[in-house]
C-alpha positions as CSV (number, residue, x, y, z in Angstrom):
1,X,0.0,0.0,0.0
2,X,1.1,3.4,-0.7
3,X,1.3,6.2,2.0
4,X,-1.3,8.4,1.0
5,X,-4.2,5.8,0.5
6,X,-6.0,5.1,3.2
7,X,-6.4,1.5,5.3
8,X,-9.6,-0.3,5.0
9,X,-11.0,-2.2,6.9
10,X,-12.5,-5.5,6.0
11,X,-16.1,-5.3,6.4
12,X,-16.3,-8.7,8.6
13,X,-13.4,-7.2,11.2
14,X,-15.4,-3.8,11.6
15,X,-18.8,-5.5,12.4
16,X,-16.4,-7.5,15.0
17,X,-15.2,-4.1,16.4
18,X,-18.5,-2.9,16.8
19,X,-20.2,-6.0,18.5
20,X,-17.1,-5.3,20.9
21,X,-18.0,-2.2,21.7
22,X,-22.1,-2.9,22.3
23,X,-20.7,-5.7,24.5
24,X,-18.4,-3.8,26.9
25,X,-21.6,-1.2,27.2
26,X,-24.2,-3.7,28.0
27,X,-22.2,-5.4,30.4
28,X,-22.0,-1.6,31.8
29,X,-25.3,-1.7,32.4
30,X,-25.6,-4.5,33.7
31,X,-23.1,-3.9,36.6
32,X,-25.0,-0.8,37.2
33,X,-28.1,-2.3,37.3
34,X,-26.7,-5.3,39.7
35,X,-25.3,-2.4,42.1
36,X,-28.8,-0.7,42.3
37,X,-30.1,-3.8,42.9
38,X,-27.8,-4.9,46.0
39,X,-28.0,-1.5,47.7
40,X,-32.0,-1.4,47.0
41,X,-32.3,-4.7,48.8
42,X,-30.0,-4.2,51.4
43,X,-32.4,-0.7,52.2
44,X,-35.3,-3.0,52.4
45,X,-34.1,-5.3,55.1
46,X,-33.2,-2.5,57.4
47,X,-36.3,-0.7,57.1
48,X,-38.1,-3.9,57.3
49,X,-36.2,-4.6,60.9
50,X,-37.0,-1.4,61.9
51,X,-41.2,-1.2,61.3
52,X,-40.6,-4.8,63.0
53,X,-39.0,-3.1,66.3
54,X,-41.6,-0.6,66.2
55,X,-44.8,-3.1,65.8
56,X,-43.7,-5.0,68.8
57,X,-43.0,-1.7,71.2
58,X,-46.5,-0.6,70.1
59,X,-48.4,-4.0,70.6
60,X,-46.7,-4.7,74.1
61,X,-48.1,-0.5,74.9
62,X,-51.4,-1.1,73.8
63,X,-51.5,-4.8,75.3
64,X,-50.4,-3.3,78.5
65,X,-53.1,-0.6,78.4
66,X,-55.5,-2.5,77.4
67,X,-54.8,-4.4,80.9
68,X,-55.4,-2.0,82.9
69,X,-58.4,-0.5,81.6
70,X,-59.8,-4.1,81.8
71,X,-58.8,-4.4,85.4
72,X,-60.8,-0.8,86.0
73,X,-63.7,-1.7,84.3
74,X,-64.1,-5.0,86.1
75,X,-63.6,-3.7,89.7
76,X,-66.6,-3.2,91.3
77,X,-65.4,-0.5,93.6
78,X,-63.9,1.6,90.8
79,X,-66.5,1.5,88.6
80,X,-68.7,3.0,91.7
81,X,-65.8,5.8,91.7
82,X,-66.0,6.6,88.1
83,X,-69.8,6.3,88.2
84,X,-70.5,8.4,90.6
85,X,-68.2,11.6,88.8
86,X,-70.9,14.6,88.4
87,X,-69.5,16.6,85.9
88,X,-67.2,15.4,82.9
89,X,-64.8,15.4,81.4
90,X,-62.0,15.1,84.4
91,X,-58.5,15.6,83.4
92,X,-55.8,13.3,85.2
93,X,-54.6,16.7,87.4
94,X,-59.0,16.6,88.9
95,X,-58.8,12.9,89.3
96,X,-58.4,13.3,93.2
97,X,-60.2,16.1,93.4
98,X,-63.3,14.1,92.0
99,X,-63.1,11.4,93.8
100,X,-61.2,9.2,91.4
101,X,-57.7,8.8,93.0
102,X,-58.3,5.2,93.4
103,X,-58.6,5.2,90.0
104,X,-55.5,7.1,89.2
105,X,-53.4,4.8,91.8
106,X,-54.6,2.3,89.7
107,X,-53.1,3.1,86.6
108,X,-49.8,4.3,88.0
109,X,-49.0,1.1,90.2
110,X,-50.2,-0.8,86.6
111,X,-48.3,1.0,84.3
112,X,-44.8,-0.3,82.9
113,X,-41.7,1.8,84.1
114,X,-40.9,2.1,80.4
115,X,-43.9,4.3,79.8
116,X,-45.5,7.1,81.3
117,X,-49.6,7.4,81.0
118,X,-52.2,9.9,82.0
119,X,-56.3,9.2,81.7
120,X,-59.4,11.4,81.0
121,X,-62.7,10.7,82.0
122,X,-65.3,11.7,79.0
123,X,-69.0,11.4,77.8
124,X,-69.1,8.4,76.1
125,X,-70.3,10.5,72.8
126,X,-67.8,13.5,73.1
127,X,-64.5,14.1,71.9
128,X,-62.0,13.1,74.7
129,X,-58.2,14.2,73.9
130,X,-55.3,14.9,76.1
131,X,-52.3,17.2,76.2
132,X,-49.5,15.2,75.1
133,X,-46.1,15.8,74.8
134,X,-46.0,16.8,70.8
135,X,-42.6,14.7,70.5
136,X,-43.5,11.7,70.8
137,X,-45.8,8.9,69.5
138,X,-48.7,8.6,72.0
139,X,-50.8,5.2,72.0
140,X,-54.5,5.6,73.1
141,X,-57.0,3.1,74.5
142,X,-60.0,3.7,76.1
143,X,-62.9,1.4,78.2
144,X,-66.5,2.5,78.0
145,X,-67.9,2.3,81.6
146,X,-71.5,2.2,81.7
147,X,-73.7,1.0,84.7
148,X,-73.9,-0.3,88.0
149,X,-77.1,-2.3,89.7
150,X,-78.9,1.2,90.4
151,X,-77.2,3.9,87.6
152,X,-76.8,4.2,84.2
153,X,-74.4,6.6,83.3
154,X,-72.1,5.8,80.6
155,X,-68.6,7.0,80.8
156,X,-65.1,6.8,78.5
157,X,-62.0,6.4,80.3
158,X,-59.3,7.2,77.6
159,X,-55.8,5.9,78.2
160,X,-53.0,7.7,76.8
161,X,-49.3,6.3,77.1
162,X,-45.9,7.4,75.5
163,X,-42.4,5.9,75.8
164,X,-41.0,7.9,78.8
């Protein structure tokens, strides 16, 4: 070949070249889409493990509350006390003042040192919330309370609990 002609290619080594080349960018993209993969699954399994963490702490609070709301309700002597409450609601500072410390005792000695609760006494058709600190994630339970042998007067005792 003389200098100033250019080389050619043979048209069987170019179509060689260029299946190369596609090769070395598919296998690109498959890395990439391998190292996606592995990093979205590994993301998966650790949020996974932590909604688990979080469904457990909030079933034992709301197991534990619903214990002692059930142990309320079924006591003879404080249903008597909430049933005999004149004027609703009673926030958990009033619960001695109306008669209800009994009541209150009750849920302190029953509540879990890993949590801290407060109650409210409402009409069992009204709206019964409590201040809660805004920080945190506040379960809520509550027991209707209805009647005695001579009253009917039904009552909501609403539980709130938070992790302390």
């Amino acid at each position: 070949m003389s200098e100033g002609t250019p080389l050619r290619i043979a048209p069987k080594e170019k179509n060689k070249m260029i299946n190369k080349k596609n090769k070395n960018g598919w296998m690109k993209i498959v890395e990439a889409f391998t190292s996606i993969m592995l990093i979205a699954g590994v993301l998966i399994v650790i949020a996974g493990s932590l909604r688990q963490e979080t469904q457990s702490f909030s079933s034992a609070v709301y197991d534990s509350e619903y214990a002692i709301l059930r142990e309320i309700q079924l006591n003879n002597s404080l249903r008597e006390n909430i049933l005999a409450v004149p004027t609703l609601p009673v926030d958990w500072n009033d619960f001695e003042s109306s008669n209800l410390a009994n009541v209150k005792n009750k849920i302190i000695d029953k509540t879990p040192s890993y949590f801290d609760c407060v109650a409210k006494l409402c009409e069992i058709s009204g709206a019964c919330s409590e201040i809660t600190p805004p920080d945190r994630d506040v379960f809520v339970k509550s027991v209707f309370i209805g009647a005695n042998l001579n009253d009917y007067k039904p009552r909501k005792l609403n539980l709130f609990c938070w992790n302390g």
